[in-house]
C-alpha positions as CSV (number, residue, x, y, z in Angstrom):
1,X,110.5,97.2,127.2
2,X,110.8,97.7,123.7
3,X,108.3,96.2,121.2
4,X,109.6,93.3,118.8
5,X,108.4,93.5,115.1
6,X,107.0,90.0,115.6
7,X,105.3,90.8,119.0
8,X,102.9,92.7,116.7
9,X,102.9,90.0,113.9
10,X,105.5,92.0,111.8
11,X,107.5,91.2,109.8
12,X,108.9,94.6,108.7
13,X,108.9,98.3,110.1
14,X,110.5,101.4,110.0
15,X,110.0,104.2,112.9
16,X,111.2,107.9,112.5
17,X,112.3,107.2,108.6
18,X,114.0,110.2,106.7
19,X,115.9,110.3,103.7
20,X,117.3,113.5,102.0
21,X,119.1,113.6,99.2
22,X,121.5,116.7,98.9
23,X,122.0,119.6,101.0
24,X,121.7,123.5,101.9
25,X,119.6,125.1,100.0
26,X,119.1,122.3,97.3
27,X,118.4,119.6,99.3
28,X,115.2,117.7,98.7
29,X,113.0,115.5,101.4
30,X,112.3,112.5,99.6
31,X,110.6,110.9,103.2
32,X,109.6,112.8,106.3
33,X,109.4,111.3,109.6
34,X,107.6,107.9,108.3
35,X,106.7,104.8,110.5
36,X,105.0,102.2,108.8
37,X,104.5,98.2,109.8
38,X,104.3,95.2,107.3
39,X,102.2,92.4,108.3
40,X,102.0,89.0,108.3
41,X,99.8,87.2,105.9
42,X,98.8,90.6,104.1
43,X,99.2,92.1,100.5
44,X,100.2,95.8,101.7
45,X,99.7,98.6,98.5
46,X,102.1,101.9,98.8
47,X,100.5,104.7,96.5
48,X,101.3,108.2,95.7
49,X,101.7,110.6,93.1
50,X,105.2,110.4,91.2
51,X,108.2,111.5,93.3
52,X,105.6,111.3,97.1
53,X,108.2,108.8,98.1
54,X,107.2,105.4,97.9
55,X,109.9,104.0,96.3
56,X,112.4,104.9,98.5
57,X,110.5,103.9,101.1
58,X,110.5,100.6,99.5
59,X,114.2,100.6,99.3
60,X,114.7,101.6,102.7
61,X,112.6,98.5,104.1
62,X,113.9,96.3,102.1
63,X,118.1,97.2,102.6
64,X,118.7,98.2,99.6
65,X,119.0,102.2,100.9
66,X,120.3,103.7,103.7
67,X,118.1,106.6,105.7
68,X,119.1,110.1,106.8
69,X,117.3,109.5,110.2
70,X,115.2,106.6,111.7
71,X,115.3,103.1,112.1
72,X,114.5,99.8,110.4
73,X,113.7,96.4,110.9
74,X,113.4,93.2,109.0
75,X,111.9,90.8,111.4
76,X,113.6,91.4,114.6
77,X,116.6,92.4,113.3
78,X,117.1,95.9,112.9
79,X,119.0,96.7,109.6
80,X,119.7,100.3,110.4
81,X,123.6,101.0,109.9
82,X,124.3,97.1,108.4
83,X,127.1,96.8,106.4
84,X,127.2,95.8,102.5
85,X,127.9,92.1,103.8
86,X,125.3,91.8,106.3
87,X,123.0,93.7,104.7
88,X,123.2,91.1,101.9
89,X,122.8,88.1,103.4
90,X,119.7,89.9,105.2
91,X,118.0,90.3,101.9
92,X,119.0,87.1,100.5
93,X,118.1,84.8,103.3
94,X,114.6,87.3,104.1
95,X,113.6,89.0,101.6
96,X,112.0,88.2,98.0
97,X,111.9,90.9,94.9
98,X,109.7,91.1,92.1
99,X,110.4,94.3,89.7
100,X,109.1,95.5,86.7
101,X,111.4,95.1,84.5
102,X,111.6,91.3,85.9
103,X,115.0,91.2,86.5
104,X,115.6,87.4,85.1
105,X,119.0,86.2,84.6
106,X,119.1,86.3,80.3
107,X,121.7,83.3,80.4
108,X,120.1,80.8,82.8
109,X,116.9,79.0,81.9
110,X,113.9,79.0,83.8
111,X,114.9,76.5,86.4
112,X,117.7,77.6,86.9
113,X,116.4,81.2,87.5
114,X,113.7,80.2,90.2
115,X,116.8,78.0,91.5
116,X,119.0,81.4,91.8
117,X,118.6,82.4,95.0
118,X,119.5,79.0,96.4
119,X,123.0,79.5,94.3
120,X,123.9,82.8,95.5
121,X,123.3,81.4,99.1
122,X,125.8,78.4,98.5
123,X,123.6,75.6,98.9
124,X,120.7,73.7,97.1
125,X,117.1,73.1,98.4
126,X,116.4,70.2,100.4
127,X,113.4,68.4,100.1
128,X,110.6,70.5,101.4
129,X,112.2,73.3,99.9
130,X,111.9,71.7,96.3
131,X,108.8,69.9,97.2
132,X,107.5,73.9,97.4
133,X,109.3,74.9,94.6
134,X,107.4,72.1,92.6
135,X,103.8,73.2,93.8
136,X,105.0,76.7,92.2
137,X,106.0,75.6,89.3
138,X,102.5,74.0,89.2
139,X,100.4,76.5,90.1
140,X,102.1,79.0,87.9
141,X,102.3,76.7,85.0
142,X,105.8,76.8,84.6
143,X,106.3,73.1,83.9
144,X,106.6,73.1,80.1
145,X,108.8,76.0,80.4
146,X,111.5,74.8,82.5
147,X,114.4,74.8,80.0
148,X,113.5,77.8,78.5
149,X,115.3,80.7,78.7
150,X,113.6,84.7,79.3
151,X,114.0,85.6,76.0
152,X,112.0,82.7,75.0
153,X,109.1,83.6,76.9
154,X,106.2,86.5,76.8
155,X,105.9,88.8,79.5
156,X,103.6,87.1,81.6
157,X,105.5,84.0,81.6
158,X,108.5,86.0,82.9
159,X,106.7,87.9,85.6
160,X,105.4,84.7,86.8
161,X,109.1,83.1,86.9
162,X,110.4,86.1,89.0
163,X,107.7,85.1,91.0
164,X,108.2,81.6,91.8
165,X,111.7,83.0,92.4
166,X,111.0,85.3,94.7
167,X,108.6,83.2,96.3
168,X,110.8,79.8,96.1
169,X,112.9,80.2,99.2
170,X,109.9,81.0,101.5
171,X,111.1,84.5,102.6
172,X,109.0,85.8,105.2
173,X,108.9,89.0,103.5
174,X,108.4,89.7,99.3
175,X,108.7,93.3,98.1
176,X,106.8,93.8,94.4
177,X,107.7,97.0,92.7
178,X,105.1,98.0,90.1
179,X,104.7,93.7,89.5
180,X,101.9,94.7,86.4
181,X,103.2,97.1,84.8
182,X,104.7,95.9,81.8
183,X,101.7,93.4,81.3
184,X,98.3,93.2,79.7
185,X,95.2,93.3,81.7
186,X,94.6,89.6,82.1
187,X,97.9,88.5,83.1
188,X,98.5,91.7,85.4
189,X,95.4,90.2,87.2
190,X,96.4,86.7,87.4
191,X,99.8,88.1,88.7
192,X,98.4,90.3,91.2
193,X,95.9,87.3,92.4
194,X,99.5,85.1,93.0
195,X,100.5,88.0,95.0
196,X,97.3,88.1,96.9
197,X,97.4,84.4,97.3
198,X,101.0,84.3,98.6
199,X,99.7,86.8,102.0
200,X,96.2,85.1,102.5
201,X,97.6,81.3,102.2
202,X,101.3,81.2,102.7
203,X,101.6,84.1,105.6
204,X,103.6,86.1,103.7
205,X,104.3,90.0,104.2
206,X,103.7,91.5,100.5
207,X,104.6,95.1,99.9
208,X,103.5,96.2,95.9
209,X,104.4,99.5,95.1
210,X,102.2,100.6,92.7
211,X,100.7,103.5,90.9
212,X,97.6,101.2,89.6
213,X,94.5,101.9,91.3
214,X,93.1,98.3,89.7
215,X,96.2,96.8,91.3
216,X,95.8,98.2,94.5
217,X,92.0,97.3,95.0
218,X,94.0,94.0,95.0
219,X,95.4,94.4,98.1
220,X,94.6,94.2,101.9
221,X,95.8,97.2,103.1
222,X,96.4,100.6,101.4
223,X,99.2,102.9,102.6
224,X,98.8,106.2,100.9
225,X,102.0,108.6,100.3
226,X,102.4,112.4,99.5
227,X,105.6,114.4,99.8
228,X,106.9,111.7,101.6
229,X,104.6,111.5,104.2
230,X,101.9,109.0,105.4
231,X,98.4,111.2,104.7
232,X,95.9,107.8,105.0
233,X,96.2,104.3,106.0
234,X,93.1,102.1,104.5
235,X,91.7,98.8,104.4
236,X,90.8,97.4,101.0
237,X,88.9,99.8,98.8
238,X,87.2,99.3,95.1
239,X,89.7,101.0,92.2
240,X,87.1,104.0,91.6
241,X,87.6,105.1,95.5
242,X,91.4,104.7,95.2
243,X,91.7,106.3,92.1
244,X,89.6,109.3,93.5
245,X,91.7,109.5,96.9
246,X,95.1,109.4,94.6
247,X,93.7,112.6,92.4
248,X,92.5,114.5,95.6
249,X,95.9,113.7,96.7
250,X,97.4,115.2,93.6
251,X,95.0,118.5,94.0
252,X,96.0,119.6,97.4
């Protein structure tokens, strides 16, 4: 019998993965024959040099791509060939994002921002639902900010609100793509200790994709990508060690 995704404590995994963009004598492998597992309760780095692959791998895992060859799954529910619809309310009802660029909604204050996904979903959180969203709010001290809008707020502050966002509906699974790198050191760290915090104490699977050897000596696990292929699969390691694997990486 086939192994579930949460037999093994998954909560996301992709077996066989290939994407290709083009054909004939153009075309270019952006992955190569990839299987990878998210786990529970772990902050899960994917590094590699520019253009190795990573983010599509991201975007493949979390829906928002479609592969060449192989499958996917978001908890037991395998994504491969979803439509637009389903694939939607997969990502909406599973999944949390936290970009770069932030992403925010300019219009809608700060509430109403962490409140978004709830919208988009048709309903409003009940009571443990807001109850959670409160502690968040808390923790990221977000409450004198509440009816301010992005604009009004520095960087940090905004990367902390896509957080609470992204964290708010208590998706099993939160995707963070580059989540530091438009901020200074301090608040990258706080940010990347949220993150951290989210896998050890709320059972979360956290995939950062990142480029940031400092961010990844962050994280529990350490997926390494070249030419869109797997070459190492780590535990945690101190920044020097990562940044010396990525360069070797680069050499070859």
């Amino acid at each position: 019998m086939q192994t579930k995704p949460s037999d093994l404590g998954l909560v996301a995994r992709v077996a066989g993965l290939t994407k290709t963009y083009g054909s004939g004598g153009s075309a270019v492998t952006a992955l190569d024959d990839v299987s990878l597992g998210v786990r529970r309760g772990e902050l899960t780095a994917i590094m590699g040099p520019s253009g190795s692959g990573k983010s599509t791998l991201m975007h493949i895992m979390a829906g928002l791509d479609v592969p060449t060859a192989g499958r996917a799954w978001i908890g037991d529910r395998e994504i491969t060939g979803l439509g637009d619809t389903e694939l939607t309310l997969v990502r909406r009802r599973s999944i949390g994002f936290v970009f770069q660029a932030f992403n925010l909604v300019p219009t809608l204050d700060v509430e109403a921002n962490i409140r978004f996904p709830f919208e988009l979903d048709g309903r409003s959180p009940d009571d443990a639902e807001q109850a959670w969203i409160d502690s968040l709010v808390e923790s990221l001290g977000l409450r004198p900010r509440l009816r301010h809008r992005p604009a009004e707020l520095s960087g940090g502050q905004q990367q902390r609100v896509a957080i609470a966002r992204a964290l708010g509906s208590r998706p099993a699974l939160v995707f963070a793509d580059e989540p530091t790198g438009n901020l200074d050191s301090r608040t990258g760290r706080e940010v990347l200790a949220l993150l951290a915090t989210a896998a050890s104490e709320y059972g979360q699977g956290i995939v950062m994709v990142t480029h940031d050897p400092v961010a990844a000596a962050h994280a529990d696990r350490i997926v390494f990508i070249a030419d869109g292929r797997i070459v190492a699969d780590r535990g945690r390691m101190p920044a020097a060690e990562i940044a010396e694997f990525v360069l070797g990486i680069e050499v070859a």
